[in-house]
N, CA, C and O of each residue as an XYZ file, in Angstrom:
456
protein
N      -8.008    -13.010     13.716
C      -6.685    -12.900     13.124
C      -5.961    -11.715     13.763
O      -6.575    -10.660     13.922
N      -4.712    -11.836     14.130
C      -3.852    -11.030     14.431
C      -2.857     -9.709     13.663
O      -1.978     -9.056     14.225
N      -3.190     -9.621     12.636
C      -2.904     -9.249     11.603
C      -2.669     -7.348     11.795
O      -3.662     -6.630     11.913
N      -1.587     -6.902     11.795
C      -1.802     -5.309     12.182
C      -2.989     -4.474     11.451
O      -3.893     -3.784     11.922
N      -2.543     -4.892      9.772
C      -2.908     -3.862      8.840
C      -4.255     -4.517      8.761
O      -5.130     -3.654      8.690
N      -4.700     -5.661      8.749
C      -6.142     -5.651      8.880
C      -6.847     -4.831     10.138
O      -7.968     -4.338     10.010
N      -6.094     -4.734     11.346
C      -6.962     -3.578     12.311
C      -6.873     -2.216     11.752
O      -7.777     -1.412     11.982
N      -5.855     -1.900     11.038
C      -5.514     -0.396     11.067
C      -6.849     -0.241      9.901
O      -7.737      0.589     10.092
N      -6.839     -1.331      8.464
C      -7.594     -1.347      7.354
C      -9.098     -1.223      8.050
O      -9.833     -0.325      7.640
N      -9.492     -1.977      8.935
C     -10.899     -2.572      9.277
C     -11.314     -1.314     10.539
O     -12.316     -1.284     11.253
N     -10.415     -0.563     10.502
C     -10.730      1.299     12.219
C     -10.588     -0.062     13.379
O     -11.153      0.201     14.441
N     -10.208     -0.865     13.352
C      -9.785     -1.363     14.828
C      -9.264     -0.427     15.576
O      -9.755      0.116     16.565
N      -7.733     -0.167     14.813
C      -7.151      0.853     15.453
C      -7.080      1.917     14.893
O      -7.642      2.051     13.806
N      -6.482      2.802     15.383
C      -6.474      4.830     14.874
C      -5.768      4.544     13.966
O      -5.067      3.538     14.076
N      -5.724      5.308     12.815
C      -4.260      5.474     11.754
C      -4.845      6.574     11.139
O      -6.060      6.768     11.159
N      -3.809      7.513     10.436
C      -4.266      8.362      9.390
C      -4.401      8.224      8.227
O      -3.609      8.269      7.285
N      -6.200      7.925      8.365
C      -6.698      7.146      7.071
C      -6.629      8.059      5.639
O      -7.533      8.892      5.707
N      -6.127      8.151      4.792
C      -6.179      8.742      3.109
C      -6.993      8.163      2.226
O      -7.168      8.580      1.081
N      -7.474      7.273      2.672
C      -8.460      6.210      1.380
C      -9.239      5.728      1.755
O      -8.975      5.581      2.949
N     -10.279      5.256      1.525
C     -11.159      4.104      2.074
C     -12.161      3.655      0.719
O     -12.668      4.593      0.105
N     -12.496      2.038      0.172
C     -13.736      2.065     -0.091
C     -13.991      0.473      0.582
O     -13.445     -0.074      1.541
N     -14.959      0.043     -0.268
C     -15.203     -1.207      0.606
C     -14.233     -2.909      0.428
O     -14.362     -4.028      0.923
N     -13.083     -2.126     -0.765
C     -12.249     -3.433     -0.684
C     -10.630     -2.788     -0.582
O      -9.665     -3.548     -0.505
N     -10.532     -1.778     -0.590
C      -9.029     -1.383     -0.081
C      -9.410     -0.066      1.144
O     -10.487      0.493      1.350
N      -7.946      0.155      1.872
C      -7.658      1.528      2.736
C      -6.497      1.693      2.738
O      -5.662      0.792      2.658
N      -6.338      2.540      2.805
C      -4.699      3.427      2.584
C      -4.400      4.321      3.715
O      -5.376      4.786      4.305
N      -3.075      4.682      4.172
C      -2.815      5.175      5.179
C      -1.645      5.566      5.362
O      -0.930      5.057      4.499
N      -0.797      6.527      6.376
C       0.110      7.063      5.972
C       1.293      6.039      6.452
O       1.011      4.906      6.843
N       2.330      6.412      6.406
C       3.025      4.743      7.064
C       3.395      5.867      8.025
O       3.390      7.049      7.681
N       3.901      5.200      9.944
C       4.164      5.770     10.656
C       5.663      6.115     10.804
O       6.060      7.053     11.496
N       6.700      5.041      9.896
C       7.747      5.218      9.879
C       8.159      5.679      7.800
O       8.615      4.983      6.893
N       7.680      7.188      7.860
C       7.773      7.489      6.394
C       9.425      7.395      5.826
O      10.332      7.730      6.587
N       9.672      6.985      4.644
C      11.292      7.034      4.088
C      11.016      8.158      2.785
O      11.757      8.151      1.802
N       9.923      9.062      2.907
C       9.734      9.551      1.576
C       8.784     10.651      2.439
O       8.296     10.390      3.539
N       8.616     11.955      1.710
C       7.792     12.908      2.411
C       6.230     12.513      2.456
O       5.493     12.840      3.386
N       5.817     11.764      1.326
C       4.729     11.306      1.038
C       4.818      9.566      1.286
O       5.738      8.978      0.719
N       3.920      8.834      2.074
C       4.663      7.406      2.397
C       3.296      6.884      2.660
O       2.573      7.434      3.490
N       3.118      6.399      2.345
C       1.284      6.124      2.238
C       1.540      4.488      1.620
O       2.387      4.145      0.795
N       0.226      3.389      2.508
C       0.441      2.316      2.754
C      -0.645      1.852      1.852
O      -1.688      2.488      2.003
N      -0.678      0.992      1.030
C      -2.095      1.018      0.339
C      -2.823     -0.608      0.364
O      -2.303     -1.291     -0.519
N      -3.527     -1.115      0.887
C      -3.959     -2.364      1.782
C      -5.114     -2.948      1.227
O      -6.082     -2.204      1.067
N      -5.235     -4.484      0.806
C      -7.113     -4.588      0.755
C      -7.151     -4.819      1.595
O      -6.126     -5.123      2.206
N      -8.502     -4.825      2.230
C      -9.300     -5.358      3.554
C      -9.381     -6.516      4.090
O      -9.477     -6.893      5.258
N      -9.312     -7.236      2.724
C      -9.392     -8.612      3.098
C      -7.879     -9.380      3.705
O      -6.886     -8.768      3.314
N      -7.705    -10.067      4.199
C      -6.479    -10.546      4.191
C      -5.701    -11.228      3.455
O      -5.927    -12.387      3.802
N      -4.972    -11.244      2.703
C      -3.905    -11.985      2.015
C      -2.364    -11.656      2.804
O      -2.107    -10.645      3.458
N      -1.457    -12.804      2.535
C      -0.785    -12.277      2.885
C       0.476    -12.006      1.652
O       1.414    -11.359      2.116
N       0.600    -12.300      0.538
C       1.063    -11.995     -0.416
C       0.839    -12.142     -1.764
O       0.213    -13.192     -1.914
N       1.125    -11.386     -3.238
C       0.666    -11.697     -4.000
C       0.057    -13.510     -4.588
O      -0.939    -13.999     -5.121
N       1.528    -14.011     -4.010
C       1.374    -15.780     -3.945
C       0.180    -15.861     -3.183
O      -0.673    -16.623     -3.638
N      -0.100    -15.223     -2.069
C      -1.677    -15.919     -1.727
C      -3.061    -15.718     -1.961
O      -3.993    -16.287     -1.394
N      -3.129    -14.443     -3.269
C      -4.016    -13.998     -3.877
C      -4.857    -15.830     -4.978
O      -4.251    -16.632     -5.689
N      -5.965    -15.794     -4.694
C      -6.363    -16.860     -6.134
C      -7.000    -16.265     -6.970
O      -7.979    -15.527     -6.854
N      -6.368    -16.629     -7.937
C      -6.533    -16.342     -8.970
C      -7.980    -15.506     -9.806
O      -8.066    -14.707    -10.738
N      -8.792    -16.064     -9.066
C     -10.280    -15.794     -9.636
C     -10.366    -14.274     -8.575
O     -11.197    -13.372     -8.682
N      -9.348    -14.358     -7.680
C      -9.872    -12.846     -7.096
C      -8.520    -12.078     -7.340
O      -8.141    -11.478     -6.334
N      -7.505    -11.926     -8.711
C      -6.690    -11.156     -8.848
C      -7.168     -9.630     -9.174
O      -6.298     -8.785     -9.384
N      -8.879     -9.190     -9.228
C      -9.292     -8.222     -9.410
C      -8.935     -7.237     -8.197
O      -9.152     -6.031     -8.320
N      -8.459     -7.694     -7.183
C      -8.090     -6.976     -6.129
C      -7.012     -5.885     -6.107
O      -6.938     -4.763     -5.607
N      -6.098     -6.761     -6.942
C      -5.123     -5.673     -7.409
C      -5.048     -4.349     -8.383
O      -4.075     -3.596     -8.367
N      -6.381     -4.122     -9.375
C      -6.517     -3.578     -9.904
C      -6.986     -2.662     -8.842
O      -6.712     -1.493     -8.571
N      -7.575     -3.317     -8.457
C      -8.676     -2.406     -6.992
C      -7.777     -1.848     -6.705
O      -7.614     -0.698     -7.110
N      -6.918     -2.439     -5.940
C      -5.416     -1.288     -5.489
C      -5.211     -0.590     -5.973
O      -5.260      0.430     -5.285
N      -4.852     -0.355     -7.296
C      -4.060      0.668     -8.382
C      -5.465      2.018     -8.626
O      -5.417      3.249     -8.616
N      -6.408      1.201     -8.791
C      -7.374      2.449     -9.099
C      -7.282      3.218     -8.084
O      -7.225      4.427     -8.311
N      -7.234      2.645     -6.406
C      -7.130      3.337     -5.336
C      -5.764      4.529     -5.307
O      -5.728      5.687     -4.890
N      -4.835      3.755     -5.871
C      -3.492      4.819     -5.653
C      -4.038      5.808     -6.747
O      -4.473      6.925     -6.468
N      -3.989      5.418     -7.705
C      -4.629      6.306     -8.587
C      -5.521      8.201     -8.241
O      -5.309      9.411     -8.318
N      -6.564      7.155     -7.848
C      -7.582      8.519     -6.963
C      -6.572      8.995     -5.632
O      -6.749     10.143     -5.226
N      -5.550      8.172     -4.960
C      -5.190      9.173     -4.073
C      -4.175     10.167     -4.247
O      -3.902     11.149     -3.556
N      -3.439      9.521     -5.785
C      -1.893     10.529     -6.257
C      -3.029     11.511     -6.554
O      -3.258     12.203     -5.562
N      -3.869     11.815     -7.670
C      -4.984     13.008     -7.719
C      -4.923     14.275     -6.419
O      -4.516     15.430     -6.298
N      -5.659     13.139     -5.518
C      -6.207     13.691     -4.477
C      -5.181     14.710     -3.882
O      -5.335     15.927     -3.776
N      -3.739     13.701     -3.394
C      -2.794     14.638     -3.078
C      -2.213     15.344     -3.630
O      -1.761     16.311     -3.018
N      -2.021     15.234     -4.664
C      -1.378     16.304     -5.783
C      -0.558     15.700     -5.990
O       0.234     16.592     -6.294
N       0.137     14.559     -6.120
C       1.299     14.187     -6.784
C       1.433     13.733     -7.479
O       2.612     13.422     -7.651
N       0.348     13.215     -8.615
C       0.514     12.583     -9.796
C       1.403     13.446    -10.867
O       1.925     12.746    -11.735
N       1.676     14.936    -10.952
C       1.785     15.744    -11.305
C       3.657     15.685    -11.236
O       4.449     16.116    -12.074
N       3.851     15.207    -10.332
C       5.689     15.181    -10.464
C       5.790     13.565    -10.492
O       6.942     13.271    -10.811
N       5.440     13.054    -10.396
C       5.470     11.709    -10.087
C       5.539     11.219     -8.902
O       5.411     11.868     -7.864
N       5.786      9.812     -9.010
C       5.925      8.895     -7.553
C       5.978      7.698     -7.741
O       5.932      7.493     -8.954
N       6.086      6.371     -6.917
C       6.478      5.259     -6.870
C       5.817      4.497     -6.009
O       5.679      4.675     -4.799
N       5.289      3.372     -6.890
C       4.496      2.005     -6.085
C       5.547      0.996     -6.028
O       6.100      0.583     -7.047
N       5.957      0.413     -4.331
C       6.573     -0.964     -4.247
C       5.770     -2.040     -3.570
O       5.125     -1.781     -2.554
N       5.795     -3.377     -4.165
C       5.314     -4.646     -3.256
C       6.291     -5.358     -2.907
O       6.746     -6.053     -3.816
N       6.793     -5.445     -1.902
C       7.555     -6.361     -1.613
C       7.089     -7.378     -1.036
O       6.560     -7.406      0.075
N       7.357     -8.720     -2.149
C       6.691     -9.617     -1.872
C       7.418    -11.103     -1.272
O       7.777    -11.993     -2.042
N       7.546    -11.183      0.093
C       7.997    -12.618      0.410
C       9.476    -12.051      1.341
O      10.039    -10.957      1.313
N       9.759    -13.193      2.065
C      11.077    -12.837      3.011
C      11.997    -12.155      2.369
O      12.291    -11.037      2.790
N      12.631    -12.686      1.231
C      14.075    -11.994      0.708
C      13.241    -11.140     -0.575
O      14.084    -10.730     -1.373
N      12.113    -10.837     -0.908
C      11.699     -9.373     -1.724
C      11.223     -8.551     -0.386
O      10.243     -7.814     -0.497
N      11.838     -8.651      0.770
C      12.040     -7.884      1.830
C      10.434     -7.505      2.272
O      10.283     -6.316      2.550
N       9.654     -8.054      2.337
C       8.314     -8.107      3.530
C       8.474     -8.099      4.602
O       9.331     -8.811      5.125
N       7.667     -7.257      5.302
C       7.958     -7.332      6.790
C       6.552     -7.169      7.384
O       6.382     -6.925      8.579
N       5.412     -7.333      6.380
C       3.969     -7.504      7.488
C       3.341     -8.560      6.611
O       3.054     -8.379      5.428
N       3.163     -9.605      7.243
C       2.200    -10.816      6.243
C       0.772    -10.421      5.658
O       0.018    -11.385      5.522
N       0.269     -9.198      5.292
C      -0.373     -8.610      4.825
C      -0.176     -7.595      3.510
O       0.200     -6.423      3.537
N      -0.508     -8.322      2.472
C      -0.046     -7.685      1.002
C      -0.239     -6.331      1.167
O      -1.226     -5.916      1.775
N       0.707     -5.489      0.629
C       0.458     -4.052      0.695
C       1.267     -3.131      0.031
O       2.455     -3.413      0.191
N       1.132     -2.397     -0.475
C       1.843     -1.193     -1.488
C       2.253      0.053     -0.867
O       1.522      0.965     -0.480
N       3.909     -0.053     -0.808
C       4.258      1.400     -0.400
C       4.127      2.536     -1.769
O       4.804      2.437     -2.793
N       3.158      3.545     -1.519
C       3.559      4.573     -2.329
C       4.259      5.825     -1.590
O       4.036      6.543     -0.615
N       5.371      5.665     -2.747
C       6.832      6.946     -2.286
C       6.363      8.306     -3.065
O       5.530      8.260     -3.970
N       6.970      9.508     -2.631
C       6.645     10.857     -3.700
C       6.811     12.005     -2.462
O       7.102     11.800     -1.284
N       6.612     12.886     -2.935
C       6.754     14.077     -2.928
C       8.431     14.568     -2.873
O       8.696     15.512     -2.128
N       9.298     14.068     -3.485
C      10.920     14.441     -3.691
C      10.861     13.603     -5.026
O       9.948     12.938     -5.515
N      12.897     14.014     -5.692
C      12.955     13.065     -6.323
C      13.498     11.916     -5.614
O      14.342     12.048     -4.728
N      12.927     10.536     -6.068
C      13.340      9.518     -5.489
C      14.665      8.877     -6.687
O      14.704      9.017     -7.909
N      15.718      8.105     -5.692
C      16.889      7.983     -6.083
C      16.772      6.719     -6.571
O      15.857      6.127     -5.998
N      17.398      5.975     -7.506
C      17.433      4.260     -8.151
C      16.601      3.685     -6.462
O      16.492      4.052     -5.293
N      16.174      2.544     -7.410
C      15.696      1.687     -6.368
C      16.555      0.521     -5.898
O      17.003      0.242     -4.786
N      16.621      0.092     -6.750
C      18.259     -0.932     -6.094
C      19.736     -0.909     -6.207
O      20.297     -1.688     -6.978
N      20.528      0.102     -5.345
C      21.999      0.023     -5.605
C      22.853     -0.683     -5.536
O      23.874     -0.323     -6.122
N      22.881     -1.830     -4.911
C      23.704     -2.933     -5.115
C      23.356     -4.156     -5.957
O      24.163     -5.079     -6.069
């Protein structure tokens, strides 16, 4: 599979890893919109919540526990911060690989202005 974030998830390629266990990895995004911009990925491939089944929606929890231990880790649970999925062409996706931007370290402004 051709898939970016499965190489970056799986050490194919280099990234600056923040997370790892054996069903998610997290990483910083290379194009950050937030001081803190961290990508949060399972391993496996899906490519959107729609292609999760059902009997394996435990994945997503997996995710959250992961952001979880990493707001800790970095210190930002403490002012807050922000998880987005954007899921599908017009909920604005742009890697066919399900994945969670977490935003933070500022205050972040409304999320949708128009």
């Amino acid at each position: 599979m051709d898939c970016i974030f499965c190489k970056l998830a799986n050490g194919e390629i280099p990234t600056d890893l923040v997370y790892e266990d054996e069903k998610v990895a997290a990483f910083r995004d290379v194009n950050p919109v937030a001081p803190v911009h961290i990508l949060v990925v399972p391993k496996k491939h899906y490519v959107s919540l729609e292609d999760i089944p059902f009997d394996e929606m435990s994945i997503i929890a997996d995710i959250h526990a992961a952001i979880r231990k990493i707001s800790d880790k970095e210190g930002f649970a403490v002012d807050g911060y922000r998880i987005i999925n954007n899921c599908g062409k017009d909920g604005g996706q742009e890697v066919p690989h399900i994945h969670y931007h977490v935003l933070a370290g500022k205050k972040l402004t409304k999320l949708v202005t128009d």
